[in-house]
N, C-alpha and C positions, 0 to 999 in steps of 0.2 A: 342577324343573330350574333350576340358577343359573350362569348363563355365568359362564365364569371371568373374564372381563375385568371383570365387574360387585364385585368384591375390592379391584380397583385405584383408589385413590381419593387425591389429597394431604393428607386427612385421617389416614388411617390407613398412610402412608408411615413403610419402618422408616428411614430413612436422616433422623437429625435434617433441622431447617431449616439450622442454623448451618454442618452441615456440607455441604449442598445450598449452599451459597452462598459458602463458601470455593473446593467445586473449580469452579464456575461463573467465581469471581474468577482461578484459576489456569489458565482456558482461555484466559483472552483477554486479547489483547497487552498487553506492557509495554515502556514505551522510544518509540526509533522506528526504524527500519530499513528500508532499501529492498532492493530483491533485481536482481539484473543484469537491464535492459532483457530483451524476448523478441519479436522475434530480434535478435541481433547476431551478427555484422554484416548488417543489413538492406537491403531495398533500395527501396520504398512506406510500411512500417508499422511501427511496432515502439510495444510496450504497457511499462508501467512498472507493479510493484507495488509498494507501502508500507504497512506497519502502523506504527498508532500505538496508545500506551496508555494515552493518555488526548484528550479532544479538544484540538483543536491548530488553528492556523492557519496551512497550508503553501501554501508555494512554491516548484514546480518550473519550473524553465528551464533551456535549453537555451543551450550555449558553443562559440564556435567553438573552433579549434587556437590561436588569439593569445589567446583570453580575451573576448573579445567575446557580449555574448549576443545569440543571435539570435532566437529565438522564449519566451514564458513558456507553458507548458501547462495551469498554474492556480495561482491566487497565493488561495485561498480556505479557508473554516472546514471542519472537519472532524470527526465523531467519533472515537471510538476503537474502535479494529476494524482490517481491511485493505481496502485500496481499491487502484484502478488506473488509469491515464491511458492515453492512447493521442498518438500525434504520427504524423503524416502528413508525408510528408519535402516533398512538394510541387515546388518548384522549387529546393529545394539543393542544390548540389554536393554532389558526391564527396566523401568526408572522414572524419577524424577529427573527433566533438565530445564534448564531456563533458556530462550531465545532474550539477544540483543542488538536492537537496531541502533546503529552509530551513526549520527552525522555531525559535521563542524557543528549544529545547533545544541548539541550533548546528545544522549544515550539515553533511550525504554527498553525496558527487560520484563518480559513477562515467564510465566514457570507454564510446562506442560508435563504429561503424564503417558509416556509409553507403555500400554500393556496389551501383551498379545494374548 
């Protein structure tokens, strides 16, 4: 008796290395890209996701409706992959603000909408 899963081995893998490692390369991000806050318009919480494709050192903050920033969510190094932030409204008014993510590669600014 030889269980079938005892066959399975990365030795004896039909699927070369080279090409194990190209579509590995081609699953995982490139660039950088943010995706619209969730929820917006919110009214406690609202979460932020970004992928990057290579590592990076970003910085997200928050802007009021004049342009002014009010809060930074995190100004820190990063891998490459997708990650997420989270911003607690706290004691902010009502409003319109814009979030911007910053890296050496330039700056996305999206608008969101606080109401409680």
């Amino acid at each position: 008796y030889v269980p079938l899963y005892s066959r399975l081995s990365s030795a004896s893998s039909p699927i070369p290395k080279s090409h194990m490692e190209r579509a590995i390369d081609h699953s995982l991000p490139t660039g950088i890209d943010v995706w619209p806050n969730y929820p917006n318009p919110f009214s406690d919480v609202t979460s932020f996701t970004f992928k990057l494709g290579e590592d990076k050192h970003v910085r997200l903050a928050i802007y009021d409706a004049m342009g002014r920033e009010i809060t930074v969510i995190t100004d820190a190094d990063y891998q490459r992959g997708v990650h997420s932030a989270v911003l607690r409204s706290g004691d902010l008014p009502n409003g319109l603000y814009f979030y911007r993510l910053t890296t050496d590669e330039g700056m996305i600014q999206w608008k969101m909408l606080l109401m409680r």
